[in-house]
N, C-alpha and C positions, 0 to 999 in steps of 0.2 A: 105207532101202535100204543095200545094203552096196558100202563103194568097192572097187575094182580098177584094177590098174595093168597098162597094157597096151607091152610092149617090141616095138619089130618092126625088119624091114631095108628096105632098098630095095635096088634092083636098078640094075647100073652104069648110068650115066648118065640116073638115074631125072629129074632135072631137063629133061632133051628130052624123055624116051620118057612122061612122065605126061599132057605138054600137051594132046592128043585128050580127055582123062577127067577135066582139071582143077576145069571148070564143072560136071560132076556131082559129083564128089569134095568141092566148100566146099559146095555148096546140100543134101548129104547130115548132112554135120557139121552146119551151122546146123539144120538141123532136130532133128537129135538133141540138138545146145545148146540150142534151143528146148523141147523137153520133159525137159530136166532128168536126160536120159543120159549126155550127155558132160558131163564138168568143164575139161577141155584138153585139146588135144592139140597136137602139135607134131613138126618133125624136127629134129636134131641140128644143130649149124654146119656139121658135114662133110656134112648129106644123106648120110649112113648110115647111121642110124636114124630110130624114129619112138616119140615118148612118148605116153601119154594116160593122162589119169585118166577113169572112167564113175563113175556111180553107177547102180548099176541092181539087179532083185530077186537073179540069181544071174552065175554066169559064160556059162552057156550064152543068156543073154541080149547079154554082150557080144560072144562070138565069133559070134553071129548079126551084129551091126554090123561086125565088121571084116569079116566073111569077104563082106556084102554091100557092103563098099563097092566101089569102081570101083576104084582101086589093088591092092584085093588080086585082085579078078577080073581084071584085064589084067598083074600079075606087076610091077607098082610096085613092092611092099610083097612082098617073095617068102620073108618067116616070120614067126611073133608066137608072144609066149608072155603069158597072162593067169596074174595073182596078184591073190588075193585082200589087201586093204592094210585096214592099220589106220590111221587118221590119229593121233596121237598129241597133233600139235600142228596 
């Protein structure tokens, strides 16, 4: 499968505003780390962004995950852009 790297933002004071969506939000990622879609993800020191590797068949497989996650549907996460990544090392 092929990797991709996914950039995204969060929204001001997404550290209060995400709490409602938090416990769907990890139990959605473990599942997706569970079947070998996600690789990490993460957000930034400053909770201003958001990283993630997938592996998955194409893109339109990952922007299905983020666009279904609870962060981007409740305006946590309020832009992404996916690239397609080579790993080199």
């Amino acid at each position: 499968m092929a990797k991709f790297v996914m950039w995204g933002s969060y929204c001001d004071n997404a550290l209060e505003k995400r709490t409602p969506y938090r416990a769907d939000h990890l139990a959605g990622l473990g599942q997706q780390k569970e079947s070998g879609l996600l690789v990490t993800l993460g957000p930034t020191v400053d909770n201003t962004q958001v990283f993630a590797i997938y592996e998955a068949p194409d893109e339109s497989t990952v922007r299905q995950l983020v666009e279904g996650d609870p962060y981007w549907q409740n305006g946590i996460w309020t832009e992404y852009t996916v690239k397609a990544w080579i790993q080199a090392f």
